[in-house]
SEMARLO-583965 format. One record per residue (C-alpha): residue in three letters; z, x, y. Coordinates in nm, 4 decimals. Layout:
# residues N
   rest         zz         xx         yy
    Ala          Z          X          Y
...
This chain:
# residues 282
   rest         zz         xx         yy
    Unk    -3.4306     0.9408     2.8939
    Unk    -3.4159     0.7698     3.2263
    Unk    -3.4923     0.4310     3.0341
    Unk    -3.1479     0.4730     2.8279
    Unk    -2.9550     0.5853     3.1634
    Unk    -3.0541     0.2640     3.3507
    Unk    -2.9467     0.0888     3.0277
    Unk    -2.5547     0.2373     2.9964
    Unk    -2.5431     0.1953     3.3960
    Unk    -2.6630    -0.1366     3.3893
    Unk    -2.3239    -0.1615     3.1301
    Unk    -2.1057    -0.0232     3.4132
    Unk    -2.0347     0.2510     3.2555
    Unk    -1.8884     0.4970     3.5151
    Unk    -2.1365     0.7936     3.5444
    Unk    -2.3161     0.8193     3.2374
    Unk    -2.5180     1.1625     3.1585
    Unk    -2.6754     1.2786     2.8649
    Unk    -2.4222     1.5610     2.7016
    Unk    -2.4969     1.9345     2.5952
    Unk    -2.5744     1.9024     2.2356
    Unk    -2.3708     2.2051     2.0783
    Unk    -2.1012     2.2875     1.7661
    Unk    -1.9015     2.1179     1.9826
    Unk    -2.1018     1.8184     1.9517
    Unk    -2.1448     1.8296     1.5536
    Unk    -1.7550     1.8653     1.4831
    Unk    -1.6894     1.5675     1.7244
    Unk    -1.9438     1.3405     1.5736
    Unk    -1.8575     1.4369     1.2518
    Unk    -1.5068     1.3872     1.2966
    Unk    -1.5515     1.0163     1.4564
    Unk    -1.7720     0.9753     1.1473
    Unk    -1.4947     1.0440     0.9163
    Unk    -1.2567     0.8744     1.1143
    Unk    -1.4240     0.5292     1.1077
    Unk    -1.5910     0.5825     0.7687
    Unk    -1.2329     0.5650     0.6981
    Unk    -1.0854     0.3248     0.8897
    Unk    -1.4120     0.0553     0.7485
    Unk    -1.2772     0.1169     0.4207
    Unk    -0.9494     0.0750     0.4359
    Unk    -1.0332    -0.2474     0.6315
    Unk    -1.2317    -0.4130     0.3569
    Unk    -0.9896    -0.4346     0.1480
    Unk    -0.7563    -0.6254     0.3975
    Unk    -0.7732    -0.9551     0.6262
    Unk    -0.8768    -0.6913     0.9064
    Unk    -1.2309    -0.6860     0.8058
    Unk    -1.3514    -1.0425     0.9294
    Unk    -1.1662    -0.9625     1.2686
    Unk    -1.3927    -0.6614     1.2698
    Unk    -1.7000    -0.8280     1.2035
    Unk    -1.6140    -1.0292     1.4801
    Unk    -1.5339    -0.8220     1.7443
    Unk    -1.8967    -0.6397     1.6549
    Unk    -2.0409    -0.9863     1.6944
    Unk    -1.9010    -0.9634     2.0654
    Unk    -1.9899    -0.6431     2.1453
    Unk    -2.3895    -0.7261     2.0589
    Unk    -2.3352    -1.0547     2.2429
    Unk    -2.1890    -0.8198     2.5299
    Unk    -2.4607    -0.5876     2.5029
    Unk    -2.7204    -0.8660     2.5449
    Unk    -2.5863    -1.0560     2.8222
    Unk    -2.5414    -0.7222     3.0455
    Unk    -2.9583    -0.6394     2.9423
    Unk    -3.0272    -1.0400     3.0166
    Unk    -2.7782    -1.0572     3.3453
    Unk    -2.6198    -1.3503     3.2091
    Unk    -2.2619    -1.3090     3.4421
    Unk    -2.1005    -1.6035     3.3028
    Unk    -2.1039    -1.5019     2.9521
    Unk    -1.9572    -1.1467     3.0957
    Unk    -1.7281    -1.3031     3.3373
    Unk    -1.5689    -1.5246     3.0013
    Unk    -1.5803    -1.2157     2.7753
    Unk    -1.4016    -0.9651     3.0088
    Unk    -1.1424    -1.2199     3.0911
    Unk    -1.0225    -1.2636     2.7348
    Unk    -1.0996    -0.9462     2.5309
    Unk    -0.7570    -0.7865     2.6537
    Unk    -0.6114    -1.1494     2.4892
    Unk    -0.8138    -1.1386     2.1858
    Unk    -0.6771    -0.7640     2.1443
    Unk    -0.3046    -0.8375     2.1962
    Unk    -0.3442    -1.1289     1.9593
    Unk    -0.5332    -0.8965     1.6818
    Unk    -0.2668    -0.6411     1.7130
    Unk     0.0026    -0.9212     1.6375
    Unk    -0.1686    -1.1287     1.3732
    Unk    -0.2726    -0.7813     1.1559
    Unk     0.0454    -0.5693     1.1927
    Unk     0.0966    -0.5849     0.8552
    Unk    -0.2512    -0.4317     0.8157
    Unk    -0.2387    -0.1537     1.0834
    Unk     0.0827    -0.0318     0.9183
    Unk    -0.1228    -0.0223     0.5694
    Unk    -0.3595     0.1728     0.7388
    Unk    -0.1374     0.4313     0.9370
    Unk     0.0253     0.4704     0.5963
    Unk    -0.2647     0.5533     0.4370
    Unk    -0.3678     0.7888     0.6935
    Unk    -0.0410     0.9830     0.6650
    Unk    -0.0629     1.0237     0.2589
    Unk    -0.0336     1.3553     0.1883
    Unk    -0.3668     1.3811    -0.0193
    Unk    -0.5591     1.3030     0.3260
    Unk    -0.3475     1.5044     0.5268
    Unk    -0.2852     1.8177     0.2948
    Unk    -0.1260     2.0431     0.5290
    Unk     0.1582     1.7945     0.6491
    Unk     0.1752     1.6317     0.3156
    Unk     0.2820     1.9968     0.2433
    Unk     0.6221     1.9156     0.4351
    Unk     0.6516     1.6229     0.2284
    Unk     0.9642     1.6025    -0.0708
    Unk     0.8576     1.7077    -0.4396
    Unk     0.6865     1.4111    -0.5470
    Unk     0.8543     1.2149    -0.7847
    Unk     0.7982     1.3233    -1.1673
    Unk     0.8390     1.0227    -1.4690
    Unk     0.9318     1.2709    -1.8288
    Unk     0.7938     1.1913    -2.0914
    Unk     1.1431     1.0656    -2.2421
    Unk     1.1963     0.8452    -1.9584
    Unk     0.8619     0.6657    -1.9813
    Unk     0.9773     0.5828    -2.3329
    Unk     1.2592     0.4530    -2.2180
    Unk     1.0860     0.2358    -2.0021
    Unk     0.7631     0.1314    -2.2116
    Unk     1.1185     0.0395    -2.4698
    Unk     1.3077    -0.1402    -2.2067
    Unk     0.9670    -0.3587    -2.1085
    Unk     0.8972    -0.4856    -2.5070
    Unk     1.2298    -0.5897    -2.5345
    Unk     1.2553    -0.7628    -2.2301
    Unk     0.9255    -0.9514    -2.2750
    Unk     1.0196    -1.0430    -2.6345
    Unk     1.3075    -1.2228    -2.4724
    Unk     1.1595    -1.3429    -2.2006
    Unk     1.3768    -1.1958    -1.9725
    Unk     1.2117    -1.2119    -1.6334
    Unk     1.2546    -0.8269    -1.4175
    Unk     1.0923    -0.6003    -1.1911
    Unk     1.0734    -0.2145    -1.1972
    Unk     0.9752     0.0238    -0.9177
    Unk     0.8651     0.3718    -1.0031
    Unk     0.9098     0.5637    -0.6669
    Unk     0.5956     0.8104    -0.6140
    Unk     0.5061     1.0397    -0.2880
    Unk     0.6514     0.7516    -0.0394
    Unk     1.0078     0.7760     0.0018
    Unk     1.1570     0.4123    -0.0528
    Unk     1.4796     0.4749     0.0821
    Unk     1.4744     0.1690     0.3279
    Unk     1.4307    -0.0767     0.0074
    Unk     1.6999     0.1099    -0.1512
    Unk     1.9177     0.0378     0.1321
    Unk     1.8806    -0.3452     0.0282
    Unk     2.0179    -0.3006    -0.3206
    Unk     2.3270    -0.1841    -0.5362
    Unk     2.3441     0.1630    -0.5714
    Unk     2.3602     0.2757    -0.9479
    Unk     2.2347     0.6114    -0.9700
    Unk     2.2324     0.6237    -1.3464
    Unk     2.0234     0.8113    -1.5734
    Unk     1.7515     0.5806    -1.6843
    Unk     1.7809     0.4715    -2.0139
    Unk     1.6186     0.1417    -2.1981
    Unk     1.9769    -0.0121    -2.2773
    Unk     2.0630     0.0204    -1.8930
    Unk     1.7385    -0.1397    -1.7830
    Unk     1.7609    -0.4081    -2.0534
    Unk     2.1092    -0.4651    -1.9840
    Unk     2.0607    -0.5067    -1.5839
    Unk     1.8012    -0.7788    -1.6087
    Unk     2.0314    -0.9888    -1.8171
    Unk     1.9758    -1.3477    -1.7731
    Unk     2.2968    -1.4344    -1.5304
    Unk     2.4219    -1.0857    -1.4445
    Unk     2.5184    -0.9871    -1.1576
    Unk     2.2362    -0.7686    -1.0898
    Unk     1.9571    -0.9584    -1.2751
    Unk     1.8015    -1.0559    -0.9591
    Unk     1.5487    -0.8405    -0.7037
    Unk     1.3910    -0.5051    -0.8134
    Unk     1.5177    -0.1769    -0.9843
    Unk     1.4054     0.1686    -0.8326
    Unk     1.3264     0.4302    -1.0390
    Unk     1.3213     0.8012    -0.8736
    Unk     1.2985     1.1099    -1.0741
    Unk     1.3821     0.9762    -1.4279
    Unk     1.7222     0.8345    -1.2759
    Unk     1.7951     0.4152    -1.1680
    Unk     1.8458     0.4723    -0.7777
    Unk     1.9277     0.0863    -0.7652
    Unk     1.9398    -0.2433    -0.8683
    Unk     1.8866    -0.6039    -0.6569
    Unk     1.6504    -0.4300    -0.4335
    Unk     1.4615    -0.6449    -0.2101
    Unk     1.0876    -0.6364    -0.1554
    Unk     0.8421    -0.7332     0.0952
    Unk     0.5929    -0.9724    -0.0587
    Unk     0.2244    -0.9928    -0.0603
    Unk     0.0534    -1.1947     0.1913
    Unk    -0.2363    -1.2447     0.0232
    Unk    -0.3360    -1.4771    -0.1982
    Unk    -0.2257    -1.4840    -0.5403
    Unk    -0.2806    -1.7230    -0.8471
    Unk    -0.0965    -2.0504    -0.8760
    Unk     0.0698    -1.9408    -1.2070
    Unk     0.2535    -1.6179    -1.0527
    Unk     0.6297    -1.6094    -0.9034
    Unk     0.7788    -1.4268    -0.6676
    Unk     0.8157    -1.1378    -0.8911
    Unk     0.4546    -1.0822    -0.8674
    Unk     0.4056    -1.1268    -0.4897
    Unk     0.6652    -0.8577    -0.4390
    Unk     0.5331    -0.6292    -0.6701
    Unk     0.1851    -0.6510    -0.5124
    Unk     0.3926    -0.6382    -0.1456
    Unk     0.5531    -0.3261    -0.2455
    Unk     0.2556    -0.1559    -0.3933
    Unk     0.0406    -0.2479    -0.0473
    Unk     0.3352    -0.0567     0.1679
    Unk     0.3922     0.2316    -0.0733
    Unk     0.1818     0.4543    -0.3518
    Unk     0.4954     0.3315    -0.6101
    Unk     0.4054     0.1524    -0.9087
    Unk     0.5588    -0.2145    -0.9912
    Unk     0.6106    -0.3202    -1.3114
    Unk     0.6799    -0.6944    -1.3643
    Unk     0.7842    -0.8787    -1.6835
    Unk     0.7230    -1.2651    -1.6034
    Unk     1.0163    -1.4913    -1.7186
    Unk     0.7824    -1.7825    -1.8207
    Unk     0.5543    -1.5928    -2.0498
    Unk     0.6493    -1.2637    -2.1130
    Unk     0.3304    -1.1081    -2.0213
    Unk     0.3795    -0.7563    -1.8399
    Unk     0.2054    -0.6495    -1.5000
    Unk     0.1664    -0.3743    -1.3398
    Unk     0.0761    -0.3204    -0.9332
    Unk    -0.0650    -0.0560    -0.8068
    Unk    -0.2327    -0.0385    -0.4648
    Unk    -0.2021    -0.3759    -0.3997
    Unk    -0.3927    -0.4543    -0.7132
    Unk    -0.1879    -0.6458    -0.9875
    Unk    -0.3031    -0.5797    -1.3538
    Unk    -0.1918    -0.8011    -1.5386
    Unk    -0.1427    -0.9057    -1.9663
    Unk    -0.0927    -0.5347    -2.0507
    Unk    -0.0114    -0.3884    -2.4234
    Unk     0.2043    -0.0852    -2.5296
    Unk    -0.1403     0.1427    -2.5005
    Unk    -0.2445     0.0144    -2.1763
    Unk     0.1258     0.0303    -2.0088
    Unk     0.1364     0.3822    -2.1364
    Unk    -0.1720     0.5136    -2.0102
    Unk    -0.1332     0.3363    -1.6755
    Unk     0.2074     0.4528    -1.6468
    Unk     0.1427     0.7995    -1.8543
    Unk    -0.1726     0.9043    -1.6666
    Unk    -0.1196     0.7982    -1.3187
    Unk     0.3135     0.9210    -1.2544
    Unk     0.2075     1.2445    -1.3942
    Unk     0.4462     1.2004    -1.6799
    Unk     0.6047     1.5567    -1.6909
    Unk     0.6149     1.7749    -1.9875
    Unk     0.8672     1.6734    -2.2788
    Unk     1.1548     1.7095    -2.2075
    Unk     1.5302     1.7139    -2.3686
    Unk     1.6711     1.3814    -2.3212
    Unk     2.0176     1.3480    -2.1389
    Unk     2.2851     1.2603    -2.3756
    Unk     2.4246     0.8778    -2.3381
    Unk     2.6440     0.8726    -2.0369
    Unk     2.5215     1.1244    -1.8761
    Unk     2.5236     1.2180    -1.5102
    Unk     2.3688     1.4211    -1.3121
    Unk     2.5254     1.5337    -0.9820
């Protein structure tokens, strides 16, 4: 005991003692357990990781220079950790945001995800209308993007876009991503069986894609890392249909696989009646 004392003061730790071991002490460690358990795997799957690694790497070399009294190596880390920090904080943004977004999901945080909106439902005659709507527009090579809005509210990307508020259909979708129409470019977003909006704009992906994918693609993986929605994509050069989900792109899908993806994952609601043409809901 005195042995590890000597070590943690020889750390400059301010008055280290040896704590009460109690409940207490169980629900704290297991919490910080769960808590970085966590946070590790949400950081391998992001740029974050390798900056972890690192700054473990200069922790040990911390450790060892304190044990070996090697001040210069001490003097040069203390001076530039609070830089190193700053600059981490800047370069991964984009992944700390993932992460706090993650953390706030309403299946890890039941009780406030309780507060949340009614997630958003896809019927089961609205996923035909899509599934419709994507064979015709591959078949014609007709390049478009579709966002199906789930638990995260996407009301800033909506913003961005031409409100339509239409009830979905596969003539309306098909129509919109006419080559040379007016609303042919950016994203559709699709909330409760209804077309919020059209010419949406996305954030794209920063990480690396392959060389044969657009910008279609890199925003449908961008908006898929930010949000739980689903992006479908229809490439323009091929006609091959995508999906994103999670920040993971699957891509050359058929009528079966689309409508199990799409089928299994939105919770495709019961059956129900579909709206007559030109309907509209208040």
């Amino acid at each position: 005991m005195a042995n590890i004392t000597d070590l943690f003061s020889g750390i400059n730790l301010p008055a280290f003692s040896m704590p009460r071991f109690g409940f207490n002490s169980v629900l704290d460690i297991g919490l910080l357990t769960f808590v970085i358990y966590k946070l590790m795997m949400w950081m391998r799957e992001t740029r974050a990781w390798t900056l972890f690694k690192g700054i473990i790497f200069l922790v040990v070399i911390y450790l060892g220079a304190n044990m070996l009294g090697m001040d210069t190596t001490i003097w040069i880390i203390n001076s530039t950790m609070s830089v190193v920090l700053i600059a981490a904080v800047i370069i991964f943004q984009a992944e700390i945001r993932k992460a706090l977004e993650r953390m706030g999901n309403a299946r890890n945080i039941p009780i406030i995800g309780g507060m949340d909106e009614k997630a958003s439902t896809l019927q089961r005659y609205a996923l035909d209308e899509i599934v419709v709507a994507l064979l015709k527009l591959s078949k014609a090579r007709s390049g478009a993007l579709i966002v199906i809005e789930q638990n995260v509210r996407l009301g800033d990307l909506e913003e961005t876009g031409v409100l339509i508020d239409a009830v979905l259909t596969s003539q309306l979708l098909v129509s919109i991503f006419e080559d040379k129409t007016p609303l042919h470019d950016g994203a559709v977003l699709v909330r409760e069986n209804r077309v919020r909006a059209a010419t949406c704009i996305l954030p794209l992906t920063a990480d690396p894609l392959s060389s044969d994918l657009g910008t279609r693609h890199r925003a449908a993986v961008g908006v898929s890392e930010v949000s739980d929605a689903y992006a479908v994509v229809v490439s323009e050069e091929t006609g091959t249909i995508s999906i994103a989900k999670n920040g993971r792109l699957h891509r050359f899908l058929d009528e079966p696989e689309i409508r199990h993806i799409l089928g299994e994952n939105i919770r495709a609601g019961k059956r129900a009646k579909k709206p007559r043409k030109g309907a509209r809901n208040a």
